[in-house]
TORKEDO-803183 format. One record per residue (C-alpha): residue number from 1; x, y, z; residue in three letters. Coordinates in Angstrom, 3 decimals. Example, Ala and Ser with C-alpha at 12.3 -4.5 7.8 and 13.67 -1.06 7.14 Angstrom:
REM TORKEDO-803183
GUNU; 1; 12.300; -4.500; 7.800; Ala
GUNU; 2; 13.670; -1.060; 7.140; Ser
//
This chain:
REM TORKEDO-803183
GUNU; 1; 9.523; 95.198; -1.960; Unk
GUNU; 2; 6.821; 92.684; -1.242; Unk
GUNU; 3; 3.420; 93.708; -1.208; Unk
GUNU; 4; 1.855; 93.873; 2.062; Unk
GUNU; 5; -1.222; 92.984; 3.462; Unk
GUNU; 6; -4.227; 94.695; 4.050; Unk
GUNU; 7; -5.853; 94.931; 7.237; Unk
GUNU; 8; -8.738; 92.911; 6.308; Unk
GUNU; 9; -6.582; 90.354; 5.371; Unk
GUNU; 10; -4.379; 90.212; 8.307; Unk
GUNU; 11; -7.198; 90.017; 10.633; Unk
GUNU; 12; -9.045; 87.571; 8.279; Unk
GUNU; 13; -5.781; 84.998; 8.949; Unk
GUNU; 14; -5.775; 85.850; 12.408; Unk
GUNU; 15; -9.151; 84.695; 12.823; Unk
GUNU; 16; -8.793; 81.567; 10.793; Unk
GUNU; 17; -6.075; 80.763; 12.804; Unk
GUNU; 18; -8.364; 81.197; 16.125; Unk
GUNU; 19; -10.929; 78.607; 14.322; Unk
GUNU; 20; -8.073; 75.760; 13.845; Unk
GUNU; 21; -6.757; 76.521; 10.911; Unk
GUNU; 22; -3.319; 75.211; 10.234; Unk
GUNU; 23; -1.986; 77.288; 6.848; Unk
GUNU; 24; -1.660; 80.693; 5.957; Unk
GUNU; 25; -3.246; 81.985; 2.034; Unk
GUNU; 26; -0.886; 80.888; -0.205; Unk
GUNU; 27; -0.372; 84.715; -1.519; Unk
GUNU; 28; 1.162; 85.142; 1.905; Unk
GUNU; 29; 3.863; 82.592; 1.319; Unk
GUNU; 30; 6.982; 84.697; 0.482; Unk
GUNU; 31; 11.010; 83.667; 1.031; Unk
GUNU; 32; 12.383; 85.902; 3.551; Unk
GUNU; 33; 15.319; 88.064; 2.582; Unk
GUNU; 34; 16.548; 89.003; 6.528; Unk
GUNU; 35; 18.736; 91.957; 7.539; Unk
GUNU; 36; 20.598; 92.621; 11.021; Unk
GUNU; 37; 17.467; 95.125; 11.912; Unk
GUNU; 38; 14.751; 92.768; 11.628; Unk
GUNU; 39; 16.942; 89.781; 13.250; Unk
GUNU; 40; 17.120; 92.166; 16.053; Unk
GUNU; 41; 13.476; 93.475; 16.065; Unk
GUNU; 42; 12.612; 89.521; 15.878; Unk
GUNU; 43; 14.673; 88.977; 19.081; Unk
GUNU; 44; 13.480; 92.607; 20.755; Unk
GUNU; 45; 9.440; 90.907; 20.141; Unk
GUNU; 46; 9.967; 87.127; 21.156; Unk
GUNU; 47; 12.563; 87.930; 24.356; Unk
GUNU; 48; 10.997; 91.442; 25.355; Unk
GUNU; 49; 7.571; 92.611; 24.233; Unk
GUNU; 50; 6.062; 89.222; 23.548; Unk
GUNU; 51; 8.018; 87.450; 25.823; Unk
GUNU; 52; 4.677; 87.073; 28.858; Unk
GUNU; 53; 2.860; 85.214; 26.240; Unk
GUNU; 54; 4.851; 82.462; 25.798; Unk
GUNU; 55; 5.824; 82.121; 29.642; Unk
GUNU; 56; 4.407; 78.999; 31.562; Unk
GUNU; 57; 2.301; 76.005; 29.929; Unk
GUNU; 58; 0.536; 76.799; 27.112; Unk
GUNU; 59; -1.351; 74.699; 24.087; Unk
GUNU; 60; -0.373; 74.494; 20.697; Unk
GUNU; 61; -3.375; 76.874; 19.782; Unk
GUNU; 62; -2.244; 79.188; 22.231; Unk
GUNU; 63; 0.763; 79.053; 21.152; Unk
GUNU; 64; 0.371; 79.844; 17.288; Unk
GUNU; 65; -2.310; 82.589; 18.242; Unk
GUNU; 66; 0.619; 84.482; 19.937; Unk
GUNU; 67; 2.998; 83.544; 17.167; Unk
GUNU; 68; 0.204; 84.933; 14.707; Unk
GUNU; 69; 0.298; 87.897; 16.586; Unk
GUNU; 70; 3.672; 88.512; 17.003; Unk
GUNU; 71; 4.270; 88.171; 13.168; Unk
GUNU; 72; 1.076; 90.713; 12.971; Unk
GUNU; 73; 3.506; 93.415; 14.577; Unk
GUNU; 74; 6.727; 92.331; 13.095; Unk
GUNU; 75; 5.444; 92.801; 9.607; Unk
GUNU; 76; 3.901; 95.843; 10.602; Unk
GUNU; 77; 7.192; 97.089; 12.068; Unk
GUNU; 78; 9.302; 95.730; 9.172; Unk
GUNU; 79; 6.698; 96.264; 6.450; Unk
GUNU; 80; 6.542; 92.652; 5.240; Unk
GUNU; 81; 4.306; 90.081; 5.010; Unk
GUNU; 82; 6.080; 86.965; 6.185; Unk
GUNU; 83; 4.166; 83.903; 7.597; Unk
GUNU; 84; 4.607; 82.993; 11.565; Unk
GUNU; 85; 6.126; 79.775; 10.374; Unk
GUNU; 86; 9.112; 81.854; 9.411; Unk
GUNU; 87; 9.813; 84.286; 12.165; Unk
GUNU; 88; 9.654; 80.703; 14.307; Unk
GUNU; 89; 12.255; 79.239; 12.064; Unk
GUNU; 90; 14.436; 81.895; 12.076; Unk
GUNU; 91; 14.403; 82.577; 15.649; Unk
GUNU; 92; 15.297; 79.031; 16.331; Unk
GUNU; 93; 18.443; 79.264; 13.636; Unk
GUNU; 94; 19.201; 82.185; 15.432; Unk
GUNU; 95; 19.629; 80.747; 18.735; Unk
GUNU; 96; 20.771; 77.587; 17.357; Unk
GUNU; 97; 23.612; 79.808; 16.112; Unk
GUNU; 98; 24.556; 81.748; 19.399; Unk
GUNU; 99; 24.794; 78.453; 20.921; Unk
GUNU; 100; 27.353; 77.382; 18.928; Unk
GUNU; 101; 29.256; 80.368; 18.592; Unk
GUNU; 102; 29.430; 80.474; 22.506; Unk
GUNU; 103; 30.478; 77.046; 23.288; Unk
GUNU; 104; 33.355; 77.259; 20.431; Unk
GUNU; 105; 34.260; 80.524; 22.262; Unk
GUNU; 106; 34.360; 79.177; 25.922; Unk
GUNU; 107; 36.470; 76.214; 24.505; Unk
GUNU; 108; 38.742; 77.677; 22.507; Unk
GUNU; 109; 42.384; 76.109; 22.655; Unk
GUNU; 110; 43.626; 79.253; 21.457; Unk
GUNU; 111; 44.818; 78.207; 17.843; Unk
GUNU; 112; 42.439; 80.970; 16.815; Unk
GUNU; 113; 44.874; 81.558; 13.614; Unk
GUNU; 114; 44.028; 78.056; 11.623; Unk
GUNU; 115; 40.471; 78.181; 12.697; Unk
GUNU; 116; 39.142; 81.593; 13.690; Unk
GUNU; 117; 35.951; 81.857; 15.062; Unk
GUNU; 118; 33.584; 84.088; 13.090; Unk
GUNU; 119; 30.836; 85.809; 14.713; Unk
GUNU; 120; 27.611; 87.496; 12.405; Unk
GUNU; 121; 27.435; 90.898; 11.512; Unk
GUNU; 122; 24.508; 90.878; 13.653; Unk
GUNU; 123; 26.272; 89.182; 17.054; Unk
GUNU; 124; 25.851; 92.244; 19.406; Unk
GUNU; 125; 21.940; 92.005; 19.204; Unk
GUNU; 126; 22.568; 88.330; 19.586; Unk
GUNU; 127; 24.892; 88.827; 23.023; Unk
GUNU; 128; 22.189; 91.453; 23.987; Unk
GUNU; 129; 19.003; 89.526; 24.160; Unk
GUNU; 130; 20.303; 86.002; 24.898; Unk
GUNU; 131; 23.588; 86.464; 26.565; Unk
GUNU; 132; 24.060; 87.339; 30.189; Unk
GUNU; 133; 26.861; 89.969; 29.913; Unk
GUNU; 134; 28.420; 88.148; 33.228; Unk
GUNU; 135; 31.772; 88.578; 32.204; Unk
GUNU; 136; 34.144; 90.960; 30.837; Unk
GUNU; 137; 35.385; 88.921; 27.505; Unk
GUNU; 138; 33.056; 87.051; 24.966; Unk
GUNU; 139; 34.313; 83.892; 26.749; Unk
GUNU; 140; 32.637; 84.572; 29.860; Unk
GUNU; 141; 28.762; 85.810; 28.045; Unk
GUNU; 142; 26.650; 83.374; 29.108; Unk
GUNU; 143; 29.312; 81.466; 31.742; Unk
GUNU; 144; 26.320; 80.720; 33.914; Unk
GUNU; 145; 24.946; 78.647; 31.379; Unk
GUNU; 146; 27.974; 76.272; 30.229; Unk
GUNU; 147; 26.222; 72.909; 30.586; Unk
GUNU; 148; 24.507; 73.770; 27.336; Unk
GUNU; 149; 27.222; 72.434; 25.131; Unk
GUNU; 150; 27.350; 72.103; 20.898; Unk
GUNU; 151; 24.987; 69.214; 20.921; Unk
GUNU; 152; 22.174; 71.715; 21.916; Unk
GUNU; 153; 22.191; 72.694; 18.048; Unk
GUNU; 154; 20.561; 69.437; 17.483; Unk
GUNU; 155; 17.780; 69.661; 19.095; Unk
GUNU; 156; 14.059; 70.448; 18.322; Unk
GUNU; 157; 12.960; 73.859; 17.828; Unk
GUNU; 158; 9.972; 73.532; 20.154; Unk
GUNU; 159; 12.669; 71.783; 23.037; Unk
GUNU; 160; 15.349; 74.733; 22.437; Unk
GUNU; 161; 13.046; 77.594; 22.603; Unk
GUNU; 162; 12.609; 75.742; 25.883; Unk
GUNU; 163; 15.664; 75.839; 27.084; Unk
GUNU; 164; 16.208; 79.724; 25.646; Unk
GUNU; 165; 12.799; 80.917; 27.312; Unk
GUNU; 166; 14.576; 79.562; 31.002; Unk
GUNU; 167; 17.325; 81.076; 30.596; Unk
GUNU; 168; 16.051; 84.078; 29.623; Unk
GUNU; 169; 13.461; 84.285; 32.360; Unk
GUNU; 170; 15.941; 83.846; 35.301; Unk
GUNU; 171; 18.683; 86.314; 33.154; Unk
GUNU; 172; 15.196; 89.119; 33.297; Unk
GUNU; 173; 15.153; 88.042; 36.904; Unk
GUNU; 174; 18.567; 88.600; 37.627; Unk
GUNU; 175; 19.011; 92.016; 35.460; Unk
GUNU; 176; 15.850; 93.620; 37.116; Unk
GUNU; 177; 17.178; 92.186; 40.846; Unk
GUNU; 178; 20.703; 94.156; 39.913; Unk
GUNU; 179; 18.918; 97.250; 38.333; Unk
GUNU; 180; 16.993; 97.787; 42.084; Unk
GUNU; 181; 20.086; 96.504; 43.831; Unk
GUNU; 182; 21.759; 99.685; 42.277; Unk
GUNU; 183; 19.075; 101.956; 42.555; Unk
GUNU; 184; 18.669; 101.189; 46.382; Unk
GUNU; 185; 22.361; 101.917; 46.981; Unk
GUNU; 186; 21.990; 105.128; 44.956; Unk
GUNU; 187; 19.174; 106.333; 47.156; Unk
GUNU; 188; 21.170; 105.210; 50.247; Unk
GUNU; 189; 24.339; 107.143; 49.430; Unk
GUNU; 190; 22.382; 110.363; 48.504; Unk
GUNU; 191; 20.245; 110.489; 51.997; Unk
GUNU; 192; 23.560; 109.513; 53.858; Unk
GUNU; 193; 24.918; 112.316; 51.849; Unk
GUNU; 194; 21.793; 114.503; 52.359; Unk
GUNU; 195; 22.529; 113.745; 56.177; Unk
GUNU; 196; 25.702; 115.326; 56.064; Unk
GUNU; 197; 24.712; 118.480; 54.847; Unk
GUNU; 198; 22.095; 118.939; 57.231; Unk
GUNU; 199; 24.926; 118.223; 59.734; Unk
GUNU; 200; 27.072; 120.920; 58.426; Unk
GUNU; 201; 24.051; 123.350; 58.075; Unk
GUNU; 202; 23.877; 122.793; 61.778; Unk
GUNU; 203; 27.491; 123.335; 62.541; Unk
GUNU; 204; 27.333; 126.530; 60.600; Unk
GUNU; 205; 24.496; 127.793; 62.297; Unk
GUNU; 206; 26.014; 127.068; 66.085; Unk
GUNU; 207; 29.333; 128.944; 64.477; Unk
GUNU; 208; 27.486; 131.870; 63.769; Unk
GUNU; 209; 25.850; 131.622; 67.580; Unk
GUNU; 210; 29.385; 131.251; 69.049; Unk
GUNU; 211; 30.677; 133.791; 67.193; Unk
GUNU; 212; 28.101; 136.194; 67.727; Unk
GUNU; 213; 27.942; 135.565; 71.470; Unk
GUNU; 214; 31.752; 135.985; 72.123; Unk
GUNU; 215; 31.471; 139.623; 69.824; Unk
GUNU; 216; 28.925; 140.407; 72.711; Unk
GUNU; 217; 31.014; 139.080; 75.503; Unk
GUNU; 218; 33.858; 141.098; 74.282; Unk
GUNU; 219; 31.655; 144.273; 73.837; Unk
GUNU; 220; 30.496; 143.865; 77.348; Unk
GUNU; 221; 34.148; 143.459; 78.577; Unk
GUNU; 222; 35.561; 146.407; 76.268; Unk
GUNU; 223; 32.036; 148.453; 77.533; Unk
GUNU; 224; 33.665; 148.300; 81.306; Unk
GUNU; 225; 37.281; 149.596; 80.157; Unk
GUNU; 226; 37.949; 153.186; 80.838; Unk
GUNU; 227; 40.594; 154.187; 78.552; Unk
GUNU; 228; 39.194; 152.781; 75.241; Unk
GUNU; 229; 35.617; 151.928; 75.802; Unk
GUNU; 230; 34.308; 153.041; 72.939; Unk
GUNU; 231; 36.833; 152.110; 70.691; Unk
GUNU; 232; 37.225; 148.244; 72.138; Unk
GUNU; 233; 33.322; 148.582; 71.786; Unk
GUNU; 234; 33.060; 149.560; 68.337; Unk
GUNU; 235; 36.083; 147.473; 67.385; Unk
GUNU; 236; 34.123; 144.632; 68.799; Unk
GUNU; 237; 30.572; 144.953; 67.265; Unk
GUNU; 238; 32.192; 145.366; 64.199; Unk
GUNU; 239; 34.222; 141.936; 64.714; Unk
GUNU; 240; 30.498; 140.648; 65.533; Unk
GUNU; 241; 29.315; 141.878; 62.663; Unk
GUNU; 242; 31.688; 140.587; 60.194; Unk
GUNU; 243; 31.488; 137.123; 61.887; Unk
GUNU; 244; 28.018; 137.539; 61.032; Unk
GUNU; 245; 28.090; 138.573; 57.318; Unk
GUNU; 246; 30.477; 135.430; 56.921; Unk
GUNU; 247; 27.975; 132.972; 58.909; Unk
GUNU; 248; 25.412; 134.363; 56.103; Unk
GUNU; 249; 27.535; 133.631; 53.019; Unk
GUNU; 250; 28.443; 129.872; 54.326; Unk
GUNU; 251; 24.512; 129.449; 55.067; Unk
GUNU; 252; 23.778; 130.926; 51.176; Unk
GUNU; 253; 26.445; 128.502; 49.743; Unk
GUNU; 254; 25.435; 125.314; 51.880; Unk
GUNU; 255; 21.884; 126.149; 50.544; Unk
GUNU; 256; 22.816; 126.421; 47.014; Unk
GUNU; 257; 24.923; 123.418; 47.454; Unk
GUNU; 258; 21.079; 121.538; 48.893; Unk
GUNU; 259; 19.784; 122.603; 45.567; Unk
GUNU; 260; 22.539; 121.294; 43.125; Unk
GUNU; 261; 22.382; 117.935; 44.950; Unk
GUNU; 262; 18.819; 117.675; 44.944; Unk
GUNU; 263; 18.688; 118.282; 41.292; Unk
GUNU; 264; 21.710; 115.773; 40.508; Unk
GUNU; 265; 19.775; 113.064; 42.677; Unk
GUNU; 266; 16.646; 113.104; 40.684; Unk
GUNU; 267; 18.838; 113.236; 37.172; Unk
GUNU; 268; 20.783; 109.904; 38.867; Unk
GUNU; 269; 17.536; 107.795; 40.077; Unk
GUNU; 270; 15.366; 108.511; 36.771; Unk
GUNU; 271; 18.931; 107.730; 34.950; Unk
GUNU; 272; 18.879; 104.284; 36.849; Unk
GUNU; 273; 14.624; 103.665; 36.749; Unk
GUNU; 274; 14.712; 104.041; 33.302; Unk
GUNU; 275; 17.744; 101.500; 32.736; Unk
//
């Protein structure tokens, strides 16, 4: 494994690099051996976590300060000590080959047996973090960007990480518009469904009025017979009383039913927040 870098000398490049200069100790110049992981922790830093500080119009020495400090926390992350110049390389040969994976995908002719289409062992993180996940097959990842066609691989780095940086700006946008989109129906459904128990909380309660009030009407009426008025009586209380008992257990079960919901509802929105 490489040596890496102290701190002193990481922050001694990233200052030179503030002051103007152009090129990295030569010590630090080492050929890159990648793996799927750090093609993926590349893409997680330039798309994701770095992705606000290369938004909008910037200058070229804004623009390598960020890349300076993006390759600070890659090497950190990856424990190597590779130079800005080839994260931005690879990045761009990274996209450079998603793009033409995709277009031979969404213009297949299906004689897929002569000339098969081979995707990288690292293609997931590649549909992840630059593919819109739009449709159902690999054909249809990244449908709402078809006008970028084959001849895209030709040009510039600094122009394609253009035209990547769009499209992944308005595919954030989208995503984040779809993640509240669902979490507003969720919280819909459980008040409407919240509703409804309060309605049948209320339902149970008049039940157990009704019920309580005919047992008393019917005591009263048994109360006036002469032949069995204290039998009708006790018959009725009784009647009144087991109405009663019952009107208790659906009130404990509708409340225990609250509970469970309540719980699930909070496990369901911080499910969907934290997606």
């Amino acid at each position: 494994m490489a040596k890496l870098p102290t701190k002193k000398e990481l922050l001694e490049r990233l200052l030179a690099l503030e002051a103007g200069a152009t090129s990295p100790p030569n010590d630090m110049k080492k050929k890159a051996t990648w793996t799927d992981e750090m093609i993926q922790i590349l893409l997680d830093l330039r798309l994701r976590q770095f992705a606000h500080v290369f938004d909008g119009s910037k200058s070229n020495m804004q623009l390598s300060i960020a890349r300076e400090k993006m390759t600070l926390r890659f090497n950190l992350l990856c424990a190597t000590s590779l130079e800005s110049l080839s994260l931005k390389n690879k990045y761009h040969s990274v996209k450079a080959e998603y793009l033409k994976i995709r277009f031979a995908q969404e213009n297949e002719t299906g004689n897929l047996t002569e000339n098969p289409i081979e995707c990288p062992t690292y293609w997931d993180p590649l549909v992840e973090y630059l593919g819109d996940k739009s449709g159902l097959g690999q054909r249809e990842f990244g449908s709402s960007d078809r006008s970028i066609n084959a001849s895209s691989t030709s040009l510039s780095g600094d122009a394609m990480e253009g035209i990547l940086s769009h499209t992944s700006d308005d595919e954030s946008h989208v995503e984040s518009s779809k993640r509240k989109h669902e979490v507003a129906l969720e919280v819909q459904r459980q008040r409407k469904k919240r509703k409804q128990l309060k309605v049948d909380i209320g339902a149970g309660r008049v039940q157990m009025g009704e019920t309580l009030a005919n047992g008393l009407v019917e005591a009263a009426k048994t109360a006036n017979t002469s032949s069995h008025g204290d039998s009708e009586t006790t018959k009725a209380l009784q009647a009144a009383l087991s109405s009663l008992e019952e009107s208790k257990s659906l009130n404990t079960a509708i409340l225990q039913s609250i509970s469970e919901n309540a719980a699930m509802n909070r496990e369901i929105l911080q499910h969907l927040q934290r997606r």
